[in-house]
FIROTOR-90567 format. One record per residue (C-alpha): residue in one letter; x, y, z. Coordinates in nm, 3 decimals. Example, Ala and Ser with C-alpha at 12.3 -4.5 7.8 and 13.67 -1.06 7.14 Angstrom:
// residues 2
<a,<1.230,-0.450,0.780>>
<s,<1.367,-0.106,0.714>>
// end
This chain:
// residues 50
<x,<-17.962,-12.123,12.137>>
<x,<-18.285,-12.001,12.380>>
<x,<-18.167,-12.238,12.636>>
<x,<-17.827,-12.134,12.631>>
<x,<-17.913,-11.734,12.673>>
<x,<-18.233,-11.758,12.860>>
<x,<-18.076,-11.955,13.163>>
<x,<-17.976,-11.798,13.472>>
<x,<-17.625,-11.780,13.581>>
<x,<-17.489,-11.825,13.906>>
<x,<-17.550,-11.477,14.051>>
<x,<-17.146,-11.419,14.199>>
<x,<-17.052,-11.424,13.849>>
<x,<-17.331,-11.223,13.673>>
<x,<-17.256,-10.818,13.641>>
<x,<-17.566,-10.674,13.699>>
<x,<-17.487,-10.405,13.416>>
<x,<-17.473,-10.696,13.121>>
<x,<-17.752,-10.888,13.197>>
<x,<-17.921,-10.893,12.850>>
<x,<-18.308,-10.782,12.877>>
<x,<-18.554,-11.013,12.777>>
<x,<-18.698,-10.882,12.470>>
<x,<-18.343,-10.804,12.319>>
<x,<-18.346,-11.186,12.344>>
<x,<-18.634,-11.211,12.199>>
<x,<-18.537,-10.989,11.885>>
<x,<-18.239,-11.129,11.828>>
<x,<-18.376,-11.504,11.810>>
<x,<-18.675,-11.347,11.588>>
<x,<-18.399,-11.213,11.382>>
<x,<-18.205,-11.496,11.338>>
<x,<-18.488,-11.712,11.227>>
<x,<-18.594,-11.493,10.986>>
<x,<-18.215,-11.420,10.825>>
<x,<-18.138,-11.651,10.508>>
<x,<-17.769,-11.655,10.367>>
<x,<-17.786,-11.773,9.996>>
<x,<-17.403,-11.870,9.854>>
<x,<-17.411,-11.852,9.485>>
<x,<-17.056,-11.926,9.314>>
<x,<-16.854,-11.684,9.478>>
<x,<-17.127,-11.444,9.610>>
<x,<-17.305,-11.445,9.911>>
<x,<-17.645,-11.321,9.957>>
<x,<-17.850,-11.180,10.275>>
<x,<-18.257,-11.207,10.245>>
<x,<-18.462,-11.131,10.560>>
<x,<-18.761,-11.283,10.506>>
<x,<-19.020,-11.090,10.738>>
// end
């Protein structure tokens, strides 16, 4: 998932106004790692574990 947001695109079809900043990259990979989904029966449960 890095690679695929990290990488530069060709610059003709990048608008300069929603190029992502690299720490809100960074966050959101952080915050994905740390994000655990737990199914029990029918119930779904959210745990970050910082």
């Amino acid at each position: 998932m890095q690679k695929m947001y990290s990488k530069t695109s060709r610059s003709e079809h990048v608008n300069k106004n929603m190029t992502p900043k690299e720490e809100t990259i960074r966050f959101l990979l952080d915050y994905s790692k740390a994000l655990s989904v737990i199914d029990y029966n029918k119930l779904k449960f959210e745990a970050l574990l910082n």
